[in-house]
DRENKOL-581741 format. One record per residue (C-alpha): residue in one letter; x, y, z; residue number from 1. Coordinates in steps of 0.2 Angstrom, whole numbers, plus 2048, in hexadecimal, padded with zeros to 3 digits. Last residue first. Example, Ala and Ser with C-alpha at 12.3 -4.5 7.8 and 13.67 -1.06 7.14 Angstrom:
<nodes>
+------+-----+-----+-----+-----+
: rest :  xx :  yy :  zz :  nr :
+------+-----+-----+-----+-----+
:    S : 844 : 7FB : 824 :   2 :
:    A : 83E : 7EA : 827 :   1 :
+------+-----+-----+-----+-----+
</nodes>
This chain:
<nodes>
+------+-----+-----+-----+-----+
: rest :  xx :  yy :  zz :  nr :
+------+-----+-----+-----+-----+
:    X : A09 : D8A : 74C : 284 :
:    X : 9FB : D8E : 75A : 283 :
:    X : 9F0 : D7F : 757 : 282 :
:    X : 9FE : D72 : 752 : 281 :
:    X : A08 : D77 : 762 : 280 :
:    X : 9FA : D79 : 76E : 279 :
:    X : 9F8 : D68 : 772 : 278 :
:    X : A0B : D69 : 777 : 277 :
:    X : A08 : D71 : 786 : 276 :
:    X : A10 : D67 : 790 : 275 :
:    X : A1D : D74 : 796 : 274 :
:    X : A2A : D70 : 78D : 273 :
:    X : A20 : D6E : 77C : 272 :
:    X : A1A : D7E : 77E : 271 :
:    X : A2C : D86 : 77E : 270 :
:    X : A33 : D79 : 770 : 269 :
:    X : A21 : D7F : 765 : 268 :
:    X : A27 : D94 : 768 : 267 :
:    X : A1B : D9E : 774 : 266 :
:    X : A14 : DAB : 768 : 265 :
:    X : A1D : DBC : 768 : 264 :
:    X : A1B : DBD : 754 : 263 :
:    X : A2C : DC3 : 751 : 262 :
:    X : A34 : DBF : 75E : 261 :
:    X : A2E : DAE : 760 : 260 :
:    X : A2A : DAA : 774 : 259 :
:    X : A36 : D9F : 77F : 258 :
:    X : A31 : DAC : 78D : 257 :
:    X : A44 : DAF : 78F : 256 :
:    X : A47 : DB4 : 77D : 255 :
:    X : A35 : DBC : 77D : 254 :
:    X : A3B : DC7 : 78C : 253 :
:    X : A4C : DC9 : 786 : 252 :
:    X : A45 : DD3 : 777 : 251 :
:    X : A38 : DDB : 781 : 250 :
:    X : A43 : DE5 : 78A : 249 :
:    X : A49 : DEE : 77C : 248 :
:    X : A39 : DEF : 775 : 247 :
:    X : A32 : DF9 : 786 : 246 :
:    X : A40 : E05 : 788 : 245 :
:    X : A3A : E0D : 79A : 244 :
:    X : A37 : E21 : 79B : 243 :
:    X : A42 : E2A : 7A8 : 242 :
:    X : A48 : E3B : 7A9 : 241 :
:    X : A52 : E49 : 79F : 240 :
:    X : A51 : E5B : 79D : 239 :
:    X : A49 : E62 : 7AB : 238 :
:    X : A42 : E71 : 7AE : 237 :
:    X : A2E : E6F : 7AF : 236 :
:    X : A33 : E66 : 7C0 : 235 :
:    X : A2E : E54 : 7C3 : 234 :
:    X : A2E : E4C : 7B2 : 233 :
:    X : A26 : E3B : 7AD : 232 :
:    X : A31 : E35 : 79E : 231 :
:    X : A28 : E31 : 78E : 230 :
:    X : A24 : E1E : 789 : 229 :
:    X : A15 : E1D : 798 : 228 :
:    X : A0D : E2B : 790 : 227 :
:    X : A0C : E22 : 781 : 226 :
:    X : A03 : E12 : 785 : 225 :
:    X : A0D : E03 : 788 : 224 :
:    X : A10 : DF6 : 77B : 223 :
:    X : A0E : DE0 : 779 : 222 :
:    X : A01 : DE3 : 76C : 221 :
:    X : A0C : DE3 : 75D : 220 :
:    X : A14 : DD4 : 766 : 219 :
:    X : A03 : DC9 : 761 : 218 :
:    X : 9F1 : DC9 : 765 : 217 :
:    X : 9E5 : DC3 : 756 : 216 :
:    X : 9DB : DB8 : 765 : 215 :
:    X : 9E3 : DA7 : 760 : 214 :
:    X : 9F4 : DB1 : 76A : 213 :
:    X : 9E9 : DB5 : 778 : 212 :
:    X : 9E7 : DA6 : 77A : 211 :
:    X : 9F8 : DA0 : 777 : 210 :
:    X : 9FE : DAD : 785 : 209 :
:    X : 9F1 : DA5 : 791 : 208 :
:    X : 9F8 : D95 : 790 : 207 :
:    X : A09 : D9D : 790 : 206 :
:    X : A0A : DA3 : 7A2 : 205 :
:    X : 9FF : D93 : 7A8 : 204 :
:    X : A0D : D8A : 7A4 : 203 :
:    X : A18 : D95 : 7AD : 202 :
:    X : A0F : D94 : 7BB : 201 :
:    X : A0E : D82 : 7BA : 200 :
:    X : A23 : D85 : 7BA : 199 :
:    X : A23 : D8E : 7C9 : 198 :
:    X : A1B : D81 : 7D4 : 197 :
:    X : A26 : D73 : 7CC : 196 :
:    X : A36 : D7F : 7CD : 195 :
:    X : A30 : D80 : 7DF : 194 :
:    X : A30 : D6E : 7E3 : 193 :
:    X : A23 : D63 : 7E3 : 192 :
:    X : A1F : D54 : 7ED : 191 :
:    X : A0B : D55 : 7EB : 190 :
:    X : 9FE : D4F : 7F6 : 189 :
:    X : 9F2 : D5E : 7F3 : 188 :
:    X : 9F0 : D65 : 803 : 187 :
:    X : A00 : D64 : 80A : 186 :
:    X : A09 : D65 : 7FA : 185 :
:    X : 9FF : D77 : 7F5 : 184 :
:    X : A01 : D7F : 808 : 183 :
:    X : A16 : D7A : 805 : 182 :
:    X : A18 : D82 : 7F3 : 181 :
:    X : A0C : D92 : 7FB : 180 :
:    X : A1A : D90 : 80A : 179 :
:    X : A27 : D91 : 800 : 178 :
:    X : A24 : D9E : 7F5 : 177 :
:    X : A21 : DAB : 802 : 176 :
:    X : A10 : DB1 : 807 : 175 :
:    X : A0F : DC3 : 800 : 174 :
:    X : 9FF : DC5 : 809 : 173 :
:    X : 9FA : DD4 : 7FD : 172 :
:    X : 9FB : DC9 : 7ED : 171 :
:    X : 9ED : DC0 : 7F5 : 170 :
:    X : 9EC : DAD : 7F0 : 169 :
:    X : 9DD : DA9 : 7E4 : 168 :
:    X : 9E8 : D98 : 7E1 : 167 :
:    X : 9E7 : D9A : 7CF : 166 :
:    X : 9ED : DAE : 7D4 : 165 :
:    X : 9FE : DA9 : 7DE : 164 :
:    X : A02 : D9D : 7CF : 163 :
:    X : 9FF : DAB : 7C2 : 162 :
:    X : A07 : DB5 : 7CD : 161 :
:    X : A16 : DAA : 7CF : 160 :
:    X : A19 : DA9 : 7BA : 159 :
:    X : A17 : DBC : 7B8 : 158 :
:    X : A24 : DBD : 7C8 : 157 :
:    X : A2E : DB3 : 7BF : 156 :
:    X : A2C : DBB : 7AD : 155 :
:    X : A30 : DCC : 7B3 : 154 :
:    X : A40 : DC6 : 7BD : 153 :
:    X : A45 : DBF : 7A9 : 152 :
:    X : A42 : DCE : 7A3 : 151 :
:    X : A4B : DDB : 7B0 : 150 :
:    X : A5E : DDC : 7A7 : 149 :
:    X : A53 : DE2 : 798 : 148 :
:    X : A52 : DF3 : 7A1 : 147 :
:    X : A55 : DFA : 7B2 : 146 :
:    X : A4B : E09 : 7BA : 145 :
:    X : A45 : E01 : 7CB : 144 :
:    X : A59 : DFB : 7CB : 143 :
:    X : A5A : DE7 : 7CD : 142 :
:    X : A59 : DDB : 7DA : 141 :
:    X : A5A : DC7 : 7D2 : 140 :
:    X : A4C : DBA : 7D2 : 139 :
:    X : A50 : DA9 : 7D3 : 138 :
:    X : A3F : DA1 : 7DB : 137 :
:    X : A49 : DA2 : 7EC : 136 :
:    X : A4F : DB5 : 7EA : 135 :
:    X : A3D : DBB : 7E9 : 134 :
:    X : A40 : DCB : 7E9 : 133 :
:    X : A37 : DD8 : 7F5 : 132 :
:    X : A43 : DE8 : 7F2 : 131 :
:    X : A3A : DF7 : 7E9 : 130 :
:    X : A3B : DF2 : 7D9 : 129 :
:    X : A33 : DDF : 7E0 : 128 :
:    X : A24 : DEA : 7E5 : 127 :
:    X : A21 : DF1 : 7D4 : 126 :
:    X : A22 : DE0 : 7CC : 125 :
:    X : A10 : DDE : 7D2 : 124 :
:    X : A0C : DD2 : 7C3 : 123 :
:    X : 9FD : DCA : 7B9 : 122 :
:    X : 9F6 : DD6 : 7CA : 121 :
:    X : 9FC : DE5 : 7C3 : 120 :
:    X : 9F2 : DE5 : 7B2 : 119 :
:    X : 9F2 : DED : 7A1 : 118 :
:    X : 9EC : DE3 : 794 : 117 :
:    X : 9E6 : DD1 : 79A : 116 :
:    X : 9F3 : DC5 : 796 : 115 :
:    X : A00 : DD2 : 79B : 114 :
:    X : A0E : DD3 : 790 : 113 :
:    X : A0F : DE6 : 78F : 112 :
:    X : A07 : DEA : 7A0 : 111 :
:    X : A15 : DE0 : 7A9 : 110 :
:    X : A24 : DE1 : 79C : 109 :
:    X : A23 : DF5 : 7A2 : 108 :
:    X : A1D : DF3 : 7B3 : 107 :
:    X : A31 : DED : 7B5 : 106 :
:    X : A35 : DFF : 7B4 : 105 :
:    X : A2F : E05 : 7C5 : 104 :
:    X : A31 : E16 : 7C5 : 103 :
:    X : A2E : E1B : 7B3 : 102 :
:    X : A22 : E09 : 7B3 : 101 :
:    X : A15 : E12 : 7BD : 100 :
:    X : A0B : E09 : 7C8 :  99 :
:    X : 9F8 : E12 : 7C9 :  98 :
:    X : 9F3 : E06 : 7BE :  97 :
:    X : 9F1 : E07 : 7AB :  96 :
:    X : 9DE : E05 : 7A2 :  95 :
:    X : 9DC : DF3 : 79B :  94 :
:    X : 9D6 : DF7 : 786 :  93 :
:    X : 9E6 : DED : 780 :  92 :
:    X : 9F1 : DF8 : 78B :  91 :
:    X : 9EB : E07 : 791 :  90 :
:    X : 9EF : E1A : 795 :  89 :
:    X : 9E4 : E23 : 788 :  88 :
:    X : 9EE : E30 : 77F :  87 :
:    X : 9F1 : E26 : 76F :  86 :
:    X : 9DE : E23 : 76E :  85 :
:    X : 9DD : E38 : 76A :  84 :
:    X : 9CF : E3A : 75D :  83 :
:    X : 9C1 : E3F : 766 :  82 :
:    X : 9BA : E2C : 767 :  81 :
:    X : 9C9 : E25 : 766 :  80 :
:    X : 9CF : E2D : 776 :  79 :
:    X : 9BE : E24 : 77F :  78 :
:    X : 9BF : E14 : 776 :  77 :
:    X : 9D1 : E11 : 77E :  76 :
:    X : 9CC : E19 : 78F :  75 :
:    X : 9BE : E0D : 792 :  74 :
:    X : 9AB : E0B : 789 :  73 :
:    X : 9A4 : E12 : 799 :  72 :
:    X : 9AF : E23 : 796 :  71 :
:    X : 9A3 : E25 : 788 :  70 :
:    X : 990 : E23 : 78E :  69 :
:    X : 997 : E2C : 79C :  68 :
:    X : 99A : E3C : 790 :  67 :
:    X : 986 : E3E : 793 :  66 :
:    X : 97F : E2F : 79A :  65 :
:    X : 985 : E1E : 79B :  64 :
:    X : 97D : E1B : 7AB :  63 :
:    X : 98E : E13 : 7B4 :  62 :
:    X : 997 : E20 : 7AA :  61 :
:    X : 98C : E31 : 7AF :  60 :
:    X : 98D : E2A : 7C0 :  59 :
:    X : 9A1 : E29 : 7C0 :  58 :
:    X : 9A0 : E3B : 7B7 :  57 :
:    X : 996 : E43 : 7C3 :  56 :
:    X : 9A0 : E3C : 7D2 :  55 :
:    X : 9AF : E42 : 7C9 :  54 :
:    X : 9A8 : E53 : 7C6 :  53 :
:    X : 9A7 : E55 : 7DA :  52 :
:    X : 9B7 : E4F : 7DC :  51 :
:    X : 9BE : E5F : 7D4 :  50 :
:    X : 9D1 : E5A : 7D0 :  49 :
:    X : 9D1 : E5E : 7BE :  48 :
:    X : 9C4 : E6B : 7B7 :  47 :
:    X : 9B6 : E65 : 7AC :  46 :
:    X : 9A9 : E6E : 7B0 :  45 :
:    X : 998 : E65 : 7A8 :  44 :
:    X : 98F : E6E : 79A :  43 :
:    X : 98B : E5D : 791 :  42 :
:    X : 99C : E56 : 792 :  41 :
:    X : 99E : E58 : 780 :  40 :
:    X : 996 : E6A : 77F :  39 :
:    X : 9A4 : E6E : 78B :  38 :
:    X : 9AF : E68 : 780 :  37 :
:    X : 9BB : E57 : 77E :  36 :
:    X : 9CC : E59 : 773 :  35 :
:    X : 9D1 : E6B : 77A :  34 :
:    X : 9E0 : E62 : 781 :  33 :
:    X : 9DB : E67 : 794 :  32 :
:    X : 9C9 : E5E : 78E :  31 :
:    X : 9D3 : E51 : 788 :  30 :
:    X : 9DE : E4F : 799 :  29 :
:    X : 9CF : E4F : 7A4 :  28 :
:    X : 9C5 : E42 : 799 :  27 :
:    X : 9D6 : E37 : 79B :  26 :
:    X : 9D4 : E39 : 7AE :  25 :
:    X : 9C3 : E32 : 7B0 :  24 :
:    X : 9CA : E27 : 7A3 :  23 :
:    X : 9D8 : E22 : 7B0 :  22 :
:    X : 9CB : E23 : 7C2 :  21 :
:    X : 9C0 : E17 : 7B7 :  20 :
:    X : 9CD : E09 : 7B4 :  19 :
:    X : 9D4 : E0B : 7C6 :  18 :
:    X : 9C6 : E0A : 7CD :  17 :
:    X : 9BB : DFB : 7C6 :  16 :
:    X : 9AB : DFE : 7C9 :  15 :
:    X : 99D : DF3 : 7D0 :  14 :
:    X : 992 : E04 : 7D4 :  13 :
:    X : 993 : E01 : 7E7 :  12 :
:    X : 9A7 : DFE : 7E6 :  11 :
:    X : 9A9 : E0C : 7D9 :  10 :
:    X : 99E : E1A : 7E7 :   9 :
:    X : 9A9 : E13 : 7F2 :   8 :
:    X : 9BA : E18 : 7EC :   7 :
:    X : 9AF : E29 : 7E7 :   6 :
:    X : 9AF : E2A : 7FB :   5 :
:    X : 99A : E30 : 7FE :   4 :
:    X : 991 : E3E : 7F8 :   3 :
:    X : 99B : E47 : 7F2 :   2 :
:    X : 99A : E5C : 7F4 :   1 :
+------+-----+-----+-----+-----+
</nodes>
């Protein structure tokens, strides 16, 4: 049996759990597949569900011993490996979250046009799915399984998180607006008002879009894996389901981002805007 909580055994290691819990997962899948052998996991039973074999594993990874040597390289490098990247739940080498865009569709622009591949704290728009919207930074309620309708909600909460994590504020708290707008004019001396708060989120938005952008990253990066692209289905016997059309909601997202659709670089008028013009010359 474990030793201790495999959540604990990540926190003593200094892993990250979700990350390792997906390739853990993806190593699973590939040996299901017939893609990763016994030999390949040096004799190890690789049967899904045992938590005994996950402990295994996860010390196997942090010593890079065994098939740990390859799940330490991340899910991307690990389906690459034995010729299956496609099946490798990431986004620009981040492993997916446990929030799943088929039931929460606005995930969808979220891991796509994260500045950081795959991550749910650029944006927990799963929360405003299921109800908490932020009417007083203009963000409308919409189905969890919308489309396009949702980009320009995305890119308010992208802007407010970016906000909410310069301050180092807990996404948990969910401390309204407001306040955060009236804690920053208290102790900073300002007199701004909430379009002045959102829009150094905004700025801060692009800032690390053009980064990435000078990195070789463009909208051929801005995807979801596949699994997320096919409907998640309940019962072996259904027909239909729900899988979210991520270029067609990327097409309002660049339009209300102020980003080139072709490229999906922040456009110069956008950066201009935002006093970033510095940027223009560099970027363009």
């Amino acid at each position: 049996m474990i030793d201790r909580p495999l959540g604990e055994l990540c926190d003593r290691y200094g892993m990250d759990t979700i990350s390792i819990s997906n390739t853990i997962g993806l190593v699973f899948k590939l040996h299901e597949m017939g893609a990763i052998s016994d030999t390949d996991a040096g004799g190890i039973s690789l049967k899904w569900g045992n938590p005994d074999t996950v402990e295994t594993l996860i010390h196997q990874t942090v010593h890079k011993e065994g098939i740990g040597e390859w799940i330490a390289k991340g899910s991307r490098e690990l389906g690459k490996h034995f010729g299956f990247e496609d099946e490798a739940a990431q986004v620009n080498g981040l492993e997916v979250p446990y929030h799943d865009p088929r039931g929460s569709s606005g995930m969808a622009l979220v891991y796509a046009t994260s500045p950081r591949g795959a991550c749910h704290n650029q944006s927990d728009y799963y929360l405003i799915d299921i109800g908490q919207v932020l009417t007083e930074i203009g963000m409308k309620q919409y189905s969890p399984l919308g489309g396009a309708e949702k980009a320009h909600n995305v890119a308010i909460h992208q802007d407010w998180r970016t906000i909410s994590n310069s301050l180092i504020l807990c996404v948990f708290a969910n401390v309204p607006p407001q306040t955060v707008l009236d804690l920053i004019n208290a102790a900073c001396g300002f007199d701004w008002q909430l379009e002045d708060m959102m829009r150094v989120g905004e700025r801060g938005w692009n800032l690390k879009r053009v980064i990435n952008n000078r990195l070789g990253l463009n909208h051929n990066n801005d995807g979801l894996p596949k699994a997320l692209l096919q409907p998640y289905l309940d019962h072996p016997a259904e027909s239909d389901g729900y899988a979210p059309d991520i270029e067609k909601m990327l097409e309002p997202y660049y339009e209300v981002r102020g980003w080139d659709p072709i490229t999906g670089t922040p456009k110069k008028e956008k950066l201009i805007s935002l006093g970033l013009e510095w940027l223009v010359e560099d970027i363009w």
